[in-house]
Biopython code that builds the backbone (N, CA, C, O; Angstrom):
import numpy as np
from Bio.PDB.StructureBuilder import StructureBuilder

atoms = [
    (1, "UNK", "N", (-28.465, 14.932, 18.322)),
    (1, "UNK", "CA", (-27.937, 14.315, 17.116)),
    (1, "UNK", "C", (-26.963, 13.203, 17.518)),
    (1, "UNK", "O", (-26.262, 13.404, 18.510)),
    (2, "UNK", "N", (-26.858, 12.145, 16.902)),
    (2, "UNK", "CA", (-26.116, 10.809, 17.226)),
    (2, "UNK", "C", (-24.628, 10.673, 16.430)),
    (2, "UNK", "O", (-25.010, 10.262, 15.334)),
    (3, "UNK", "N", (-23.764, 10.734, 16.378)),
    (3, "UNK", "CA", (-22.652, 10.586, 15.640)),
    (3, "UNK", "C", (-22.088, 9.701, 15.686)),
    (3, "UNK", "O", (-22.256, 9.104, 16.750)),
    (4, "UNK", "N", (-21.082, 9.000, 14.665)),
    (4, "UNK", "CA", (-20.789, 8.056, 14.939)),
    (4, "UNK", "C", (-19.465, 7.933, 14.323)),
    (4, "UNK", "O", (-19.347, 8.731, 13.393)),
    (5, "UNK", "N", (-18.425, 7.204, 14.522)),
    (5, "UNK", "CA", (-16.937, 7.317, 13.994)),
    (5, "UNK", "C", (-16.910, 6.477, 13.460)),
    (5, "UNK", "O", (-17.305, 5.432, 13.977)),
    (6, "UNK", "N", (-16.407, 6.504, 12.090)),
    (6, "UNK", "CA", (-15.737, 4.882, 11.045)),
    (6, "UNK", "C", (-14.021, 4.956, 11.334)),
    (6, "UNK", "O", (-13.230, 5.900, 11.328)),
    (7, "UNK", "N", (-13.933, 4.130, 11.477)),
    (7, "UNK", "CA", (-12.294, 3.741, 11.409)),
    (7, "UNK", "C", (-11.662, 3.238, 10.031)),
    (7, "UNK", "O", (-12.129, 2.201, 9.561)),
    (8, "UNK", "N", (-10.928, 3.705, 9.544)),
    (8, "UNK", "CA", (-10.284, 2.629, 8.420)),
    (8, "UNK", "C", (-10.151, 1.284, 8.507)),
    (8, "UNK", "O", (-9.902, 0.636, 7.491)),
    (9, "UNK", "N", (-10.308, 0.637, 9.822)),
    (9, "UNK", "CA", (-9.864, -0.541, 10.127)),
    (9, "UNK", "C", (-11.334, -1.157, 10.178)),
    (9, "UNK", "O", (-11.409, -2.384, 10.246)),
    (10, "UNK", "N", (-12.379, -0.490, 10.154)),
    (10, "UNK", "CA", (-13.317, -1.013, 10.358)),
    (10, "UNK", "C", (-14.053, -1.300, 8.693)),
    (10, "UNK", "O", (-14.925, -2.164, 8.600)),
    (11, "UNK", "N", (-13.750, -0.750, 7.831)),
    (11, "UNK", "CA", (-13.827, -1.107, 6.768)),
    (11, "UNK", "C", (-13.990, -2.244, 5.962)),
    (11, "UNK", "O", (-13.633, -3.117, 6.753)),
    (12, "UNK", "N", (-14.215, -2.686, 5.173)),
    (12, "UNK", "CA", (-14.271, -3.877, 4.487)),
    (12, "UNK", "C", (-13.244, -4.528, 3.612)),
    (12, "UNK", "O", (-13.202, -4.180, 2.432)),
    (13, "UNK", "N", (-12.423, -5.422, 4.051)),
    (13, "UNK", "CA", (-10.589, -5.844, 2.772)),
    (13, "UNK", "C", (-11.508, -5.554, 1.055)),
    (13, "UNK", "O", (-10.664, -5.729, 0.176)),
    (14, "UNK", "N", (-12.436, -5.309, 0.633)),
    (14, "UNK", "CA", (-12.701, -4.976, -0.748)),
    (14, "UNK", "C", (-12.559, -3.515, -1.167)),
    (14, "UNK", "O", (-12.063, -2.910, -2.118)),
    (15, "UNK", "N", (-13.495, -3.080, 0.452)),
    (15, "UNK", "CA", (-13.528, -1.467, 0.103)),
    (15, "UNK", "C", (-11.680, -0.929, 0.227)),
    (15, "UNK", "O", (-11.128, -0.175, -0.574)),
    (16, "UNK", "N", (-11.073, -1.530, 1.367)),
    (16, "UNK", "CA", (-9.703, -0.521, 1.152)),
    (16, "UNK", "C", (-8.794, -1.380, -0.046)),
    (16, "UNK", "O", (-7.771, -0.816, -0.437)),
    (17, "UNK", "N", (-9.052, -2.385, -0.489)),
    (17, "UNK", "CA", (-8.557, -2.674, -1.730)),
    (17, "UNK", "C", (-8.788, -1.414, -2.689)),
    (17, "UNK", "O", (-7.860, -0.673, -3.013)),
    (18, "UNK", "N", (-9.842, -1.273, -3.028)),
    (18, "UNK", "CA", (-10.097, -0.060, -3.672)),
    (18, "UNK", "C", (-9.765, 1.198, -3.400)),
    (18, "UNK", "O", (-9.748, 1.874, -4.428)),
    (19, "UNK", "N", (-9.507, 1.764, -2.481)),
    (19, "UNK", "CA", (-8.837, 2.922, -1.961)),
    (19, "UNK", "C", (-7.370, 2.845, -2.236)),
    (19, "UNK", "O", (-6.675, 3.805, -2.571)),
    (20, "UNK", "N", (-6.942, 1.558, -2.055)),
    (20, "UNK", "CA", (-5.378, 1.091, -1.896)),
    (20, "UNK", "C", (-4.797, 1.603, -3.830)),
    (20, "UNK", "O", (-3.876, 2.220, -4.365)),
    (21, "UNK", "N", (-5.774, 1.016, -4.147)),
    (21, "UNK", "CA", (-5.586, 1.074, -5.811)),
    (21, "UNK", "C", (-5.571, 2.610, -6.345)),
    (21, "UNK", "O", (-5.038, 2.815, -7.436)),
    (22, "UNK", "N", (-6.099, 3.630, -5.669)),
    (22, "UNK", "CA", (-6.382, 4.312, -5.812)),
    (22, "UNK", "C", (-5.106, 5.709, -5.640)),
    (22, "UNK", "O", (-5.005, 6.766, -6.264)),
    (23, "UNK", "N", (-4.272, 5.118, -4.513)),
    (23, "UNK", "CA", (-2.946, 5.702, -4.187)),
    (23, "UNK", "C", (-1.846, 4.804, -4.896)),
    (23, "UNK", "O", (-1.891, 3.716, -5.469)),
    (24, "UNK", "N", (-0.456, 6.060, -4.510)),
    (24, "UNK", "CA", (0.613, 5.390, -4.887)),
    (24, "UNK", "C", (0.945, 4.038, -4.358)),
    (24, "UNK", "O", (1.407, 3.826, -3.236)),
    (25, "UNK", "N", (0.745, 3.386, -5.013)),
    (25, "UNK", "CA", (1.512, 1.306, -4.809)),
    (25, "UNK", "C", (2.387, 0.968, -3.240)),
    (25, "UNK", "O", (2.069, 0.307, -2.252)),
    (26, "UNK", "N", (3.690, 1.829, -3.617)),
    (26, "UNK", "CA", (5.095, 1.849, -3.033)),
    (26, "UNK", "C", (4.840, 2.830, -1.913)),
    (26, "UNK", "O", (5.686, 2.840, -1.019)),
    (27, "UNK", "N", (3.361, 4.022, -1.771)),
    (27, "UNK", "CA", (3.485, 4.696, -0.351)),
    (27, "UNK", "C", (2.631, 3.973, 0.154)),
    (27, "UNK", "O", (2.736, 3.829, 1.372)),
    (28, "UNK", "N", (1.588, 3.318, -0.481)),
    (28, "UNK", "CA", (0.831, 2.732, 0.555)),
    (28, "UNK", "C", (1.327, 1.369, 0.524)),
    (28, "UNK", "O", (0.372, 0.592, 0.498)),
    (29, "UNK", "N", (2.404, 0.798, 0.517)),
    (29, "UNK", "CA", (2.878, -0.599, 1.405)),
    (29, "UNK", "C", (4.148, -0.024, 2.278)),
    (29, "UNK", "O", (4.596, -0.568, 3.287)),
    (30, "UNK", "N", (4.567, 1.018, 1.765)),
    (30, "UNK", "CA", (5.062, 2.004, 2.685)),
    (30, "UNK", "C", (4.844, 2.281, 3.902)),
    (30, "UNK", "O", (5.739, 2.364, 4.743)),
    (31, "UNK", "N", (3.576, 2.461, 4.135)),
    (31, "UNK", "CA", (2.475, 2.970, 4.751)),
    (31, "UNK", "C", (1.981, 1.916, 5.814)),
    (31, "UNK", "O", (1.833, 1.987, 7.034)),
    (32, "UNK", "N", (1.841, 1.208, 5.167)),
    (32, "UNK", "CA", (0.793, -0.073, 5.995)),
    (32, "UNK", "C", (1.578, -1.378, 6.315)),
    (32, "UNK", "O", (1.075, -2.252, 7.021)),
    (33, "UNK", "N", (2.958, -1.501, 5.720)),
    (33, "UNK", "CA", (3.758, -2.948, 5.783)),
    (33, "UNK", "C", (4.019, -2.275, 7.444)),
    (33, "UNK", "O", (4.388, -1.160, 7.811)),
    (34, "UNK", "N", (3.649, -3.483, 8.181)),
    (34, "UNK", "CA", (4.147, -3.688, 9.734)),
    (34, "UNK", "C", (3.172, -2.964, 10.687)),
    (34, "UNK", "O", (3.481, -2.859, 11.874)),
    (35, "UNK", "N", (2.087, -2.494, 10.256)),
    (35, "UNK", "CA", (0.909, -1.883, 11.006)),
    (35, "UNK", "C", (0.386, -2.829, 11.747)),
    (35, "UNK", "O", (0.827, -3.085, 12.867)),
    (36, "UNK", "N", (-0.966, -3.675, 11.014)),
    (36, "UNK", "CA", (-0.582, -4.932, 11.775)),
    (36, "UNK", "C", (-1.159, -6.440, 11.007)),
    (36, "UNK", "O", (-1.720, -5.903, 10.052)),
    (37, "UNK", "N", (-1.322, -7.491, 10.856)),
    (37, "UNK", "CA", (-1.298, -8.504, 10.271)),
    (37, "UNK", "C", (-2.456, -8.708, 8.959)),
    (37, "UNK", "O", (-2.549, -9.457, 7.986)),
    (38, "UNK", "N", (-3.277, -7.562, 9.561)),
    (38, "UNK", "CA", (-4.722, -7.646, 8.336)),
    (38, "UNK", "C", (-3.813, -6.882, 7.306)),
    (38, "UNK", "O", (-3.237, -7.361, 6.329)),
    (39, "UNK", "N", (-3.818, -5.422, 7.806)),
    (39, "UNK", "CA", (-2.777, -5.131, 6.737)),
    (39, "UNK", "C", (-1.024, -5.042, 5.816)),
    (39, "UNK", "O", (-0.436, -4.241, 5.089)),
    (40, "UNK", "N", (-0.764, -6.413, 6.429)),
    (40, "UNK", "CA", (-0.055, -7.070, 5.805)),
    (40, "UNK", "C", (-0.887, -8.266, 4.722)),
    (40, "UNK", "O", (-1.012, -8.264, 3.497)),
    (41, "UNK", "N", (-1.045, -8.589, 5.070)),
    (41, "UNK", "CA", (-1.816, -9.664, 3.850)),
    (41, "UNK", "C", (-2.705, -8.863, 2.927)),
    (41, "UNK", "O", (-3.050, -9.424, 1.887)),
    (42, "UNK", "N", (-3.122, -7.640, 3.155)),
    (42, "UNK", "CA", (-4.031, -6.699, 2.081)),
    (42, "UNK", "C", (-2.901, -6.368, 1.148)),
    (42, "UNK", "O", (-2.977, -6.648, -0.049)),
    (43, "UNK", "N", (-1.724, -5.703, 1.742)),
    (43, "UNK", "CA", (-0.693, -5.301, 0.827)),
    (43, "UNK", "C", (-0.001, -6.281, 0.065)),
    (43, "UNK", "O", (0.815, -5.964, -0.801)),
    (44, "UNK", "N", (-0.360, -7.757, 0.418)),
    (44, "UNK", "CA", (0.546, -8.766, -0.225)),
    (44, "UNK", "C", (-0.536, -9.210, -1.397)),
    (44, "UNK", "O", (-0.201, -9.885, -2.371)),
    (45, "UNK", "N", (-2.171, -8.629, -1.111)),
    (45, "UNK", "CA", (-3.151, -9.219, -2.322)),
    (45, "UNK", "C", (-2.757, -8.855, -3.638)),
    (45, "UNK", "O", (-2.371, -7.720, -3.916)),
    (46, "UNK", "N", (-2.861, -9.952, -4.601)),
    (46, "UNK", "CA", (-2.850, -9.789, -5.978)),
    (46, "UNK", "C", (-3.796, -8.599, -6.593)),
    (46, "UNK", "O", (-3.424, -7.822, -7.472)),
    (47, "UNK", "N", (-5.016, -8.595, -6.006)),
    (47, "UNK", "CA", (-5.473, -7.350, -6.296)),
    (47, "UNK", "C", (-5.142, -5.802, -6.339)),
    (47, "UNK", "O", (-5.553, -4.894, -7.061)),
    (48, "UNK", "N", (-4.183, -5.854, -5.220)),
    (48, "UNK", "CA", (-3.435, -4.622, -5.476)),
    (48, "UNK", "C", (-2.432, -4.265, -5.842)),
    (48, "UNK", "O", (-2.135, -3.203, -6.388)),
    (49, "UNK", "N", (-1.504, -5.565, -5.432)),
    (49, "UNK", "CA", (0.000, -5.683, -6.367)),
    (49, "UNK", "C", (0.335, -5.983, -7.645)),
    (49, "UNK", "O", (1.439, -5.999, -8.189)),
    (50, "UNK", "N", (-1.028, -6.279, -8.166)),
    (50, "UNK", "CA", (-1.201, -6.775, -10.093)),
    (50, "UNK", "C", (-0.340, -5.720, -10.461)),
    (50, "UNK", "O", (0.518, -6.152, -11.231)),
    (51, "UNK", "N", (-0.226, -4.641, -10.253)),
    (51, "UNK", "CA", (0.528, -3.870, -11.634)),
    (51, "UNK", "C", (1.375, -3.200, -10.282)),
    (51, "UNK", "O", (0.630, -2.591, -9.514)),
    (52, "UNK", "N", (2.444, -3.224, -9.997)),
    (52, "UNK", "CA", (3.600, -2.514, -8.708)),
    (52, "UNK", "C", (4.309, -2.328, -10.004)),
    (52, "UNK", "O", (4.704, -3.034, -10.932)),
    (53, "UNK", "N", (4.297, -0.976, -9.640)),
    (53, "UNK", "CA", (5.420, -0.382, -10.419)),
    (53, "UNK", "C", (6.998, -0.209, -9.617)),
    (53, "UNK", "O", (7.098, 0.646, -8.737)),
    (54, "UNK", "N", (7.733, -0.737, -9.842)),
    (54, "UNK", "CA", (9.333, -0.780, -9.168)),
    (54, "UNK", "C", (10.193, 0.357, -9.535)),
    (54, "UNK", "O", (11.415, 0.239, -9.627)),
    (55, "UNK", "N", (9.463, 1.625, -9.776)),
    (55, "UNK", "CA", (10.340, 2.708, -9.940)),
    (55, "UNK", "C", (9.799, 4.388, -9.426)),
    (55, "UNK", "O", (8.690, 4.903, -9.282)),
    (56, "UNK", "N", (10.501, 4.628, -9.342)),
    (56, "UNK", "CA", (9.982, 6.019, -8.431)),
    (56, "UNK", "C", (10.052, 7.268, -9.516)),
    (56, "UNK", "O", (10.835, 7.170, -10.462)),
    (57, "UNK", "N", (9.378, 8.222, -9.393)),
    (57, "UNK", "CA", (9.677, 9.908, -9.801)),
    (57, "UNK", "C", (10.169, 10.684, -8.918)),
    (57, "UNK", "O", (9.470, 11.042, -7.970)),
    (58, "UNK", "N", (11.924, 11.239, -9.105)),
    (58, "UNK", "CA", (12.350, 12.204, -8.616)),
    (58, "UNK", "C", (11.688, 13.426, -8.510)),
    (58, "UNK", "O", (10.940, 13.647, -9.462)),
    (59, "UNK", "N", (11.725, 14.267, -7.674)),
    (59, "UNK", "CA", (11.457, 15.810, -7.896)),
    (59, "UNK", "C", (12.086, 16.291, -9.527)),
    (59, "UNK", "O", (11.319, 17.045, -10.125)),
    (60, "UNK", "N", (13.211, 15.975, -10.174)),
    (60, "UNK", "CA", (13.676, 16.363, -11.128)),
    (60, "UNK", "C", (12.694, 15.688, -12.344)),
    (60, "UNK", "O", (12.940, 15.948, -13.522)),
    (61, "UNK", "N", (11.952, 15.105, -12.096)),
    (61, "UNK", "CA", (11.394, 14.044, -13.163)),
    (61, "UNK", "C", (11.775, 13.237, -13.493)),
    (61, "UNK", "O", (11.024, 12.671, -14.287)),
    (62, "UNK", "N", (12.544, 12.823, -13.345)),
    (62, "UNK", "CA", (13.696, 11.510, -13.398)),
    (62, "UNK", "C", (12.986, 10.114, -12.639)),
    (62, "UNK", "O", (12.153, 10.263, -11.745)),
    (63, "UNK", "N", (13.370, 8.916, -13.052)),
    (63, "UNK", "CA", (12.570, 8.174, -13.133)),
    (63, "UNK", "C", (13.953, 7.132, -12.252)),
    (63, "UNK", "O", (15.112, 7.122, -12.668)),
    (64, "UNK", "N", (13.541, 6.440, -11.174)),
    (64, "UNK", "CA", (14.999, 5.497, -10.642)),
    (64, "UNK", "C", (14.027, 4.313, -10.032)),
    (64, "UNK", "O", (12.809, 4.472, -9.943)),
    (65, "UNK", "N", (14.618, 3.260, -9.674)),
    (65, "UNK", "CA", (14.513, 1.959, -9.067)),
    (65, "UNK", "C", (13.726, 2.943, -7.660)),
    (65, "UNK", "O", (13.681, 4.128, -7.327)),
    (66, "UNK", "N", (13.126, 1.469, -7.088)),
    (66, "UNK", "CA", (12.635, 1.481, -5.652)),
    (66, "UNK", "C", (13.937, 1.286, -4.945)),
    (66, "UNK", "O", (14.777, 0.413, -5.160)),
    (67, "UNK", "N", (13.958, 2.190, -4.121)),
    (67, "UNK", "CA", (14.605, 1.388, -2.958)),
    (67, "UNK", "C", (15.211, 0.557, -2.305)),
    (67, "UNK", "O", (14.275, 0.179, -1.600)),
    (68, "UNK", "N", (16.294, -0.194, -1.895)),
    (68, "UNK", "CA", (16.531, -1.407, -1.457)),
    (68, "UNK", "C", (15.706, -1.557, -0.091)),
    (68, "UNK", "O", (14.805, -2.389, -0.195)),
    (69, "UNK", "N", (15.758, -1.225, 0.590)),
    (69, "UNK", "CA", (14.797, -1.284, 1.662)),
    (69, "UNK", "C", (13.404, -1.447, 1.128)),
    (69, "UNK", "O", (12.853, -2.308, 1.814)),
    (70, "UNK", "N", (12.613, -1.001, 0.215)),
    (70, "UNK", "CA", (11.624, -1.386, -0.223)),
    (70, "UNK", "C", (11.647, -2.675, -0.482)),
    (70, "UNK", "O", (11.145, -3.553, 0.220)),
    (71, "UNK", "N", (12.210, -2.810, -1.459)),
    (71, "UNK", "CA", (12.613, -3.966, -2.220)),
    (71, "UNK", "C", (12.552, -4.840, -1.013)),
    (71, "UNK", "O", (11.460, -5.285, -0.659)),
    (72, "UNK", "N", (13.822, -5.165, -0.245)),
    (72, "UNK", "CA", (13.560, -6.071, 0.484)),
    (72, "UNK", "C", (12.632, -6.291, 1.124)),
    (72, "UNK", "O", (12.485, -7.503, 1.283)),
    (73, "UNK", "N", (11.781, -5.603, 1.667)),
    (73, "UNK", "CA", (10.653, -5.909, 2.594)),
    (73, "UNK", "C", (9.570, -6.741, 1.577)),
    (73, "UNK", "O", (9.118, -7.778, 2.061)),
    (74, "UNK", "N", (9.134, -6.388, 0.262)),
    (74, "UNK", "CA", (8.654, -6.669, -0.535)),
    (74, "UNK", "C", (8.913, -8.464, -1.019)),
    (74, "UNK", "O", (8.135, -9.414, -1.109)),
    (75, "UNK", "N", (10.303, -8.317, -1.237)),
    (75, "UNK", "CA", (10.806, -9.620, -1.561)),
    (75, "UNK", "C", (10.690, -11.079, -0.539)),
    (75, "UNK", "O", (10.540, -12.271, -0.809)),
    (76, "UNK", "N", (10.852, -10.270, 0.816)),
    (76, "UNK", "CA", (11.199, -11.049, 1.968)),
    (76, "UNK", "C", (9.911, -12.192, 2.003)),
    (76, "UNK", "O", (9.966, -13.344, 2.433)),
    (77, "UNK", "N", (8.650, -11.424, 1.358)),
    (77, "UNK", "CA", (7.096, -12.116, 1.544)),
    (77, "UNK", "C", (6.873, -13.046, 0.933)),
    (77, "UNK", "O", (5.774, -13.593, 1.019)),
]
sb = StructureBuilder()
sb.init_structure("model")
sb.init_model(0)
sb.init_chain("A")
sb.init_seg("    ")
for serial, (resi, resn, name, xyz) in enumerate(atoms, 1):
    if name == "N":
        sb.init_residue(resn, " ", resi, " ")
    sb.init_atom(name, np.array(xyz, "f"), 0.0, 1.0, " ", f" {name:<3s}", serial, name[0])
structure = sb.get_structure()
């Protein structure tokens, strides 16, 4: 039997657009800001940043701002 490995990286910028959309906004630029240059410019696409929500859910349910550290990394682009 022949097997074969996919990488995330080997993927297509449409297909993990769609995956990207699919998770939280703020963990996945979380996630992927400074990995390395493809996925920096995926996280900066309008396609996935159209709707960034700038606020988080506490464990309490409570609802607060992002981060300054988020924020800035975000802003800096």
């Amino acid at each position: 039997m022949n097997s074969s490995t996919v990488h995330l990286l080997d993927l297509p910028d449409e297909m993990l657009i769609e995956i990207f959309n699919k998770l939280s906004t703020v963990d996945v630029l979380n996630s992927i800001w400074g990995v390395n240059q493809r996925l920096d410019r995926l996280a900066r696409d309008a396609r996935f940043t159209h709707s960034l929500d700038l606020t988080a859910e506490q464990s309490c349910d409570e609802r607060c701002s992002m981060s300054d550290v988020i924020l800035d990394r975000l802003c800096s682009h």
